[in-house]
FIDOVO-714579 format. One record per atom (N, C-alpha, C, O): atom name; residue number from 1; x, y, z. Coordinates in steps of 0.2 Angstrom, whole numbers, padded with zeros to 4 digits. Each point is the difference from the previous one (the first is absolute). Layout:
REM FIDOVO-714579
atom, nr, u, v, w
CA, NUM, X, Y, Z
...
REM end
This chain:
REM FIDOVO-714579
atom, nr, u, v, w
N, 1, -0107, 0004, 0077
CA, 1, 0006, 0000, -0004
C, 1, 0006, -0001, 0005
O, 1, 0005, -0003, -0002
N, 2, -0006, 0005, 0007
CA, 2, 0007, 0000, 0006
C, 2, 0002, -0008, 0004
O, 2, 0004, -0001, 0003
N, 3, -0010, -0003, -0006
CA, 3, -0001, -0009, 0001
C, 3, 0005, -0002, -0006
O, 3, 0005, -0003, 0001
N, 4, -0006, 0006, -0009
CA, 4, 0005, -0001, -0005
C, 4, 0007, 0000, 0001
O, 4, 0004, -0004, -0001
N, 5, -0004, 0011, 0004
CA, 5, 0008, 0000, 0003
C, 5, 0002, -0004, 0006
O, 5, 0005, -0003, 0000
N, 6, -0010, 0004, 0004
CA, 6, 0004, -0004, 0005
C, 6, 0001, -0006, -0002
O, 6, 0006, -0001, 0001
N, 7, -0008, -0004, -0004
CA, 7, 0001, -0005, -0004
C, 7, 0006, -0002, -0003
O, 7, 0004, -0005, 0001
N, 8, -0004, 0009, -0005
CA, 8, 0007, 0002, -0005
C, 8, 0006, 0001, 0005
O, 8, 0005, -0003, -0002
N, 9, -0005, 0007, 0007
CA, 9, 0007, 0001, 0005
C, 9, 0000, -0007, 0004
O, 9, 0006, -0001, 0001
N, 10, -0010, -0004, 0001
CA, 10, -0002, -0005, 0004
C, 10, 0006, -0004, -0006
O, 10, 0006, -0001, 0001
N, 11, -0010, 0000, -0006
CA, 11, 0005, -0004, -0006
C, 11, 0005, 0000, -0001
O, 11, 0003, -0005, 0000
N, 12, 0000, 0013, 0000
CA, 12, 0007, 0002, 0001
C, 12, 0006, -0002, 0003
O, 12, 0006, -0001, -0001
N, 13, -0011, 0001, 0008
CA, 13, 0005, -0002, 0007
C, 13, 0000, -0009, 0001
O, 13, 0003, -0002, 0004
N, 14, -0008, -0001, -0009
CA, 14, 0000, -0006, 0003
C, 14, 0005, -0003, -0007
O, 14, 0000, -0006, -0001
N, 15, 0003, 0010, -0002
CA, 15, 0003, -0003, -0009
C, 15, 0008, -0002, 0004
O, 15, 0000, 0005, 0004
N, 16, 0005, -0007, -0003
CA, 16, 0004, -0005, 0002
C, 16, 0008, 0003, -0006
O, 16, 0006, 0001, 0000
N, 17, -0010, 0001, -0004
CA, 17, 0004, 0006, -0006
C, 17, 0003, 0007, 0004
O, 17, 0006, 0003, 0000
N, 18, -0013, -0001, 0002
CA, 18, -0002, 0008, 0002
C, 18, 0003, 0001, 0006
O, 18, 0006, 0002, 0001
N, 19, -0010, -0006, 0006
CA, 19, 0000, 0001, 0004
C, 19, 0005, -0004, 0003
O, 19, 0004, -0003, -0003
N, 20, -0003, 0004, 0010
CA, 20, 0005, -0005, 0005
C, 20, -0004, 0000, 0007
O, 20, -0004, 0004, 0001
N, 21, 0005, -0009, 0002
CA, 21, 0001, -0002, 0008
C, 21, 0004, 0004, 0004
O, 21, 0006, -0001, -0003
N, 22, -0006, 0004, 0006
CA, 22, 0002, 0006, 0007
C, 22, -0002, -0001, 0005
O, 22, -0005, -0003, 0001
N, 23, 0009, 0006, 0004
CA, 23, -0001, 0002, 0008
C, 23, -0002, 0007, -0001
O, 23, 0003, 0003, -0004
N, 24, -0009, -0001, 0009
CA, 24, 0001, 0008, 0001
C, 24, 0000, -0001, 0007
O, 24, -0003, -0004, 0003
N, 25, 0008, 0010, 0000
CA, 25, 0000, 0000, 0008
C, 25, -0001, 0007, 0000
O, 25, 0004, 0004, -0002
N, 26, -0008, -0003, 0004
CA, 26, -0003, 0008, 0003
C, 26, 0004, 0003, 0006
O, 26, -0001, -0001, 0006
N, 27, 0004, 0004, -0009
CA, 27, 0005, 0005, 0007
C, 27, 0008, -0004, 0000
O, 27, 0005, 0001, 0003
N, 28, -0007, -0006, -0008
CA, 28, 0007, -0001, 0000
C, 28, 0001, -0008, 0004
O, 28, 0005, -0003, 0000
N, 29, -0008, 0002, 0002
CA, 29, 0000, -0006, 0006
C, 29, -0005, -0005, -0001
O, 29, -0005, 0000, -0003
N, 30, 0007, -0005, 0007
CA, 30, -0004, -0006, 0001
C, 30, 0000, -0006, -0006
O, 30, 0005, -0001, -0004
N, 31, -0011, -0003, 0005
CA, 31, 0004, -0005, -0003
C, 31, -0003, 0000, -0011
O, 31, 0002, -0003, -0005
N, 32, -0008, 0008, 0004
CA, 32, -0001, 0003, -0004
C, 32, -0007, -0005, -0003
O, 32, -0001, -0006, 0001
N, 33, -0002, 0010, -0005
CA, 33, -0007, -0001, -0002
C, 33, 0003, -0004, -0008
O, 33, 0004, 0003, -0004
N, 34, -0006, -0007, 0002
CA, 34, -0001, -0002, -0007
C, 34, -0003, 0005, -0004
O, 34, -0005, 0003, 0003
N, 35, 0008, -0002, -0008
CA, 35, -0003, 0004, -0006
C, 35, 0002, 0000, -0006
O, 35, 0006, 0001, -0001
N, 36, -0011, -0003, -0006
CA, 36, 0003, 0001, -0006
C, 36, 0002, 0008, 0000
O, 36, -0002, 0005, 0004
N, 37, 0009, -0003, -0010
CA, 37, 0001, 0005, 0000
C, 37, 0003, 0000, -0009
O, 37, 0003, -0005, -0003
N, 38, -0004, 0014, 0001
CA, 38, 0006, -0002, -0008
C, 38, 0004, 0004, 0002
O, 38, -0001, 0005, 0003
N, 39, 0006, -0007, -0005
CA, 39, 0006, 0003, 0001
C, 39, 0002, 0006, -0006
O, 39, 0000, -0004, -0005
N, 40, 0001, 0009, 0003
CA, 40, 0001, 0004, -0006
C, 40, 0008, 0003, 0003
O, 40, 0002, 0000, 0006
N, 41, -0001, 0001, -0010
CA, 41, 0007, 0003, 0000
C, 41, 0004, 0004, -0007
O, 41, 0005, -0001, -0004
N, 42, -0009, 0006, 0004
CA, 42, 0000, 0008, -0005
C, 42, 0005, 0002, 0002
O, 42, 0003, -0001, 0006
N, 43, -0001, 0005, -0011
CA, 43, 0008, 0005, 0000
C, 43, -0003, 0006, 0000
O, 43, -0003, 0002, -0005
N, 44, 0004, 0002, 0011
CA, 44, -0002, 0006, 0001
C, 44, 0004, 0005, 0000
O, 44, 0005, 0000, 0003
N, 45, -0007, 0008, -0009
CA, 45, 0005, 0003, 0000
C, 45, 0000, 0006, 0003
O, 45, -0005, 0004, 0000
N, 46, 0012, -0002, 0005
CA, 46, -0002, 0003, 0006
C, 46, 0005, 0008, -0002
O, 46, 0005, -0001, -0003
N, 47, -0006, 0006, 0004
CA, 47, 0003, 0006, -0001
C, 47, 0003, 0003, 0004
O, 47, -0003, 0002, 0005
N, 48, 0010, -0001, -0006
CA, 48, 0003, 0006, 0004
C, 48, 0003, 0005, -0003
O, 48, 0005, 0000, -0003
N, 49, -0009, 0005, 0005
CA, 49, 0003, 0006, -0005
C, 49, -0001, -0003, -0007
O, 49, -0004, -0004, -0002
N, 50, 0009, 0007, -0001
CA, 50, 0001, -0002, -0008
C, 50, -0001, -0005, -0002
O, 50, -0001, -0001, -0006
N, 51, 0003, -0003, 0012
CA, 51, 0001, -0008, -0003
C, 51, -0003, -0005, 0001
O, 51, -0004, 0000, 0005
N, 52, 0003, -0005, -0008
CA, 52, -0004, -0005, 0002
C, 52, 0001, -0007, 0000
O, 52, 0004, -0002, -0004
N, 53, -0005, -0001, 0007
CA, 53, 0002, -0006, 0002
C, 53, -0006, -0007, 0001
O, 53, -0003, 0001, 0005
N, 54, 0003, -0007, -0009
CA, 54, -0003, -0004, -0001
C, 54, 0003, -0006, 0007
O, 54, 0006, -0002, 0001
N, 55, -0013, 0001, 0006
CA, 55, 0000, -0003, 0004
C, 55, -0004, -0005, -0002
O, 55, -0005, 0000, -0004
N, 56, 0009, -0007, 0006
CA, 56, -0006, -0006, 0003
C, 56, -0005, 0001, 0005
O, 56, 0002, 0002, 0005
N, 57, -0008, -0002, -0006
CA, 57, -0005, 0001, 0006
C, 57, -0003, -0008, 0000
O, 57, 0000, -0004, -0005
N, 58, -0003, 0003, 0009
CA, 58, -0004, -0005, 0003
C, 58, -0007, 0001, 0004
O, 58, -0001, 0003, 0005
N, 59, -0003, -0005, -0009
CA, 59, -0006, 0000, 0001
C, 59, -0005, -0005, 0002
O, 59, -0003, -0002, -0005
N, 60, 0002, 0000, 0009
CA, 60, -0007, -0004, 0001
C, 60, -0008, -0002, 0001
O, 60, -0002, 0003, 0006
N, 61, -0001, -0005, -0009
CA, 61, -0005, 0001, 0001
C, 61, -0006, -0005, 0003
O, 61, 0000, -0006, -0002
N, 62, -0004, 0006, 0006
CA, 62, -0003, -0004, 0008
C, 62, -0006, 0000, -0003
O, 62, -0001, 0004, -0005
N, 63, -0004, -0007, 0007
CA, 63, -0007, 0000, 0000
C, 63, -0003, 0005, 0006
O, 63, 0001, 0000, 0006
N, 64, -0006, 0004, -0009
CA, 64, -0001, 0002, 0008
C, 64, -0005, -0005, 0003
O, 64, 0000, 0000, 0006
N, 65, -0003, -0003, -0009
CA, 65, -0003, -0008, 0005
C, 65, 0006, -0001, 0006
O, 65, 0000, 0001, 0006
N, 66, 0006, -0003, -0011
CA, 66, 0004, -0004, 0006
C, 66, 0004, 0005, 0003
O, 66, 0001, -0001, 0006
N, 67, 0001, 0008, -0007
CA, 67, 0004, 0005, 0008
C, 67, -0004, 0006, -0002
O, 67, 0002, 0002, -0005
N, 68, -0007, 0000, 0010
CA, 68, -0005, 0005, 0000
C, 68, 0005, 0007, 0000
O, 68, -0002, 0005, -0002
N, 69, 0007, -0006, 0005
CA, 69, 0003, 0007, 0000
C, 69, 0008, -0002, 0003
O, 69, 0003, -0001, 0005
N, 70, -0002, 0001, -0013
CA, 70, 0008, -0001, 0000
C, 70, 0004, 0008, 0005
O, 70, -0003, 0005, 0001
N, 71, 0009, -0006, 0000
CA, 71, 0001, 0007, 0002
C, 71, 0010, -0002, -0001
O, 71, 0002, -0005, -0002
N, 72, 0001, 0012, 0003
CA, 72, 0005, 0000, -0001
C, 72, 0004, -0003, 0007
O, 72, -0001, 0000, 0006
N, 73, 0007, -0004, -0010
CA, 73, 0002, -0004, 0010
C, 73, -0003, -0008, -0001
O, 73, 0003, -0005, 0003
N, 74, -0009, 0004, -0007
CA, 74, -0001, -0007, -0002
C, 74, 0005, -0003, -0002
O, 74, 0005, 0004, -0001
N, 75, -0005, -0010, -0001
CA, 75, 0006, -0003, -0001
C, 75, -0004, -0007, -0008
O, 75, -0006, -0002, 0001
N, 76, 0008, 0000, -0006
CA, 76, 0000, -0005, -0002
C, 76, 0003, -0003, -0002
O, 76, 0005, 0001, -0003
N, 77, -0005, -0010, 0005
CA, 77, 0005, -0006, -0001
C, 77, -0003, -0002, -0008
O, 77, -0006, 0000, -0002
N, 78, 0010, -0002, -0002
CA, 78, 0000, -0002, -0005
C, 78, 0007, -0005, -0002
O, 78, 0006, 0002, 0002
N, 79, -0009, -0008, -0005
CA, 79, 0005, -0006, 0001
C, 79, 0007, 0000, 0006
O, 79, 0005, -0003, -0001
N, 80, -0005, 0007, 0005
CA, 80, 0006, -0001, 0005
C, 80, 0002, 0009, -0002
O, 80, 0004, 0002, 0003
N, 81, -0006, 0001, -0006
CA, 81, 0004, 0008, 0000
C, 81, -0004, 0004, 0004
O, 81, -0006, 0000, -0003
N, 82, 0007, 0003, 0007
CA, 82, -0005, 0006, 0001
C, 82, 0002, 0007, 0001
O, 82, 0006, 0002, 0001
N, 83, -0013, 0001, -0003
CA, 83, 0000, 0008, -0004
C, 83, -0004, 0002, 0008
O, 83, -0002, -0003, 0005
N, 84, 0003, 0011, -0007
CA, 84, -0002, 0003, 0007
C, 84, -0005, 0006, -0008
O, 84, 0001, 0003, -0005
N, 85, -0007, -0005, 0011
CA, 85, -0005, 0008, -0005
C, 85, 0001, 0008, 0002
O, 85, 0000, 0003, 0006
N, 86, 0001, -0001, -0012
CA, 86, 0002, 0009, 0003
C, 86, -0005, 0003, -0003
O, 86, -0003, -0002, -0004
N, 87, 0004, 0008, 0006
CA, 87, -0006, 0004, 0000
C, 87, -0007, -0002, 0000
O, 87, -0001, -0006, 0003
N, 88, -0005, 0009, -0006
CA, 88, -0006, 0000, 0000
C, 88, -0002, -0005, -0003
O, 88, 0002, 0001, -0005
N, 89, -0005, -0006, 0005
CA, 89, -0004, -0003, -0006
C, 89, -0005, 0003, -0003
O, 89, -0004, 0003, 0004
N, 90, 0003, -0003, -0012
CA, 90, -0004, 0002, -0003
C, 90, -0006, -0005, -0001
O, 90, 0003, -0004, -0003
N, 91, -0010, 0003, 0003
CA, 91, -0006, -0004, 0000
C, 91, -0003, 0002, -0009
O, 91, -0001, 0006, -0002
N, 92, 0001, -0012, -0002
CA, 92, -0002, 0003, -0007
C, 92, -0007, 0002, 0001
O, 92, -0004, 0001, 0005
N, 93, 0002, 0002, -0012
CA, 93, -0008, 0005, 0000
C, 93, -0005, -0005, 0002
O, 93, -0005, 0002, 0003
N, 94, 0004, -0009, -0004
CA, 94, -0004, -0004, 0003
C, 94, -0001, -0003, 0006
O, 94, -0006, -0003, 0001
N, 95, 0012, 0004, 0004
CA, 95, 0001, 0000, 0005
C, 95, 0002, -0009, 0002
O, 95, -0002, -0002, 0006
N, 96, 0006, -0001, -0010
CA, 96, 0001, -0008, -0002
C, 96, 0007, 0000, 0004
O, 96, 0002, -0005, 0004
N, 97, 0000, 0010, -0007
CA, 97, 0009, -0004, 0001
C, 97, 0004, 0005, 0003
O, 97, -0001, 0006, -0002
N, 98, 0005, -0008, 0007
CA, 98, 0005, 0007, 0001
C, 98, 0008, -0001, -0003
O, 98, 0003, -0005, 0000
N, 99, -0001, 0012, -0004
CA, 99, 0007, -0003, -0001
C, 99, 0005, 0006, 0005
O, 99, 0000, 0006, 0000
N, 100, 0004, -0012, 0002
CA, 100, 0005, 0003, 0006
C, 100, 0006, -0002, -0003
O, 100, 0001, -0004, -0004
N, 101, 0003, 0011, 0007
CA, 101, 0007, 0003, -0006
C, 101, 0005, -0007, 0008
O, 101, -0002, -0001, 0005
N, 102, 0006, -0001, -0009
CA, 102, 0003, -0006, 0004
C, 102, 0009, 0000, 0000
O, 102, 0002, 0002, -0006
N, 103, 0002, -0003, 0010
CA, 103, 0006, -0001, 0000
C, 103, 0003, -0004, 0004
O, 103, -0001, -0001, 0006
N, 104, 0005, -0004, -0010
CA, 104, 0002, -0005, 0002
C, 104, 0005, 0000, 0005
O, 104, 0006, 0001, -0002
N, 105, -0007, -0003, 0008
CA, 105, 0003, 0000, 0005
C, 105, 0005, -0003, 0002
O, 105, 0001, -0006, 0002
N, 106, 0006, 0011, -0003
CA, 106, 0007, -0002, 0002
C, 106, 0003, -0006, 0005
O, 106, 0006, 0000, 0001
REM end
């Protein structure tokens, strides 16, 4: 069944809709690895005390084929913009995709 899915995410990343062309630079540097990536960009609602407040976050999500172990400090180019990945990456339950919380680099 895990041939099923990987199937279906291969499809994903290769749909022109879905997916995009990227750089990922590991550590931040060098000249970076080609990779399809999707870009998600949910409104995160973030709490202080009482209050709460609706954030833009940015989310993207890699193949684990193409970056074995994304890490915080990586860096992705996408059309000419680049994002720096923060904190941990999370790997979904089938172990396909990682999605890294991402921030567009000032």
């Amino acid at each position: 069944m895990q041939a099923a899915f990987a199937a279906a995410i291969d499809a994903i990343f290769r749909n022109a809709n879905i997916a995009e062309d990227a750089l990922w630079r590991a550590g931040g540097l060098g000249s970076g690895q080609a990779v399809r990536i999707v870009r998600k960009s949910p409104d995160e609602v973030v709490g202080f005390g009482a209050s709460r407040a609706v954030m833009a976050a940015v989310l993207i999500d890699v193949r684990v084929g193409e970056v074995a172990s994304p890490v915080a400090g990586d860096s992705v180019e996408i059309d000419g913009e680049l994002f720096d990945i923060l904190g941990t990456p999370l790997r979904d339950g089938l172990g396909l995709v990682w999605t890294c919380e991402a921030s567009a680099r000032a």
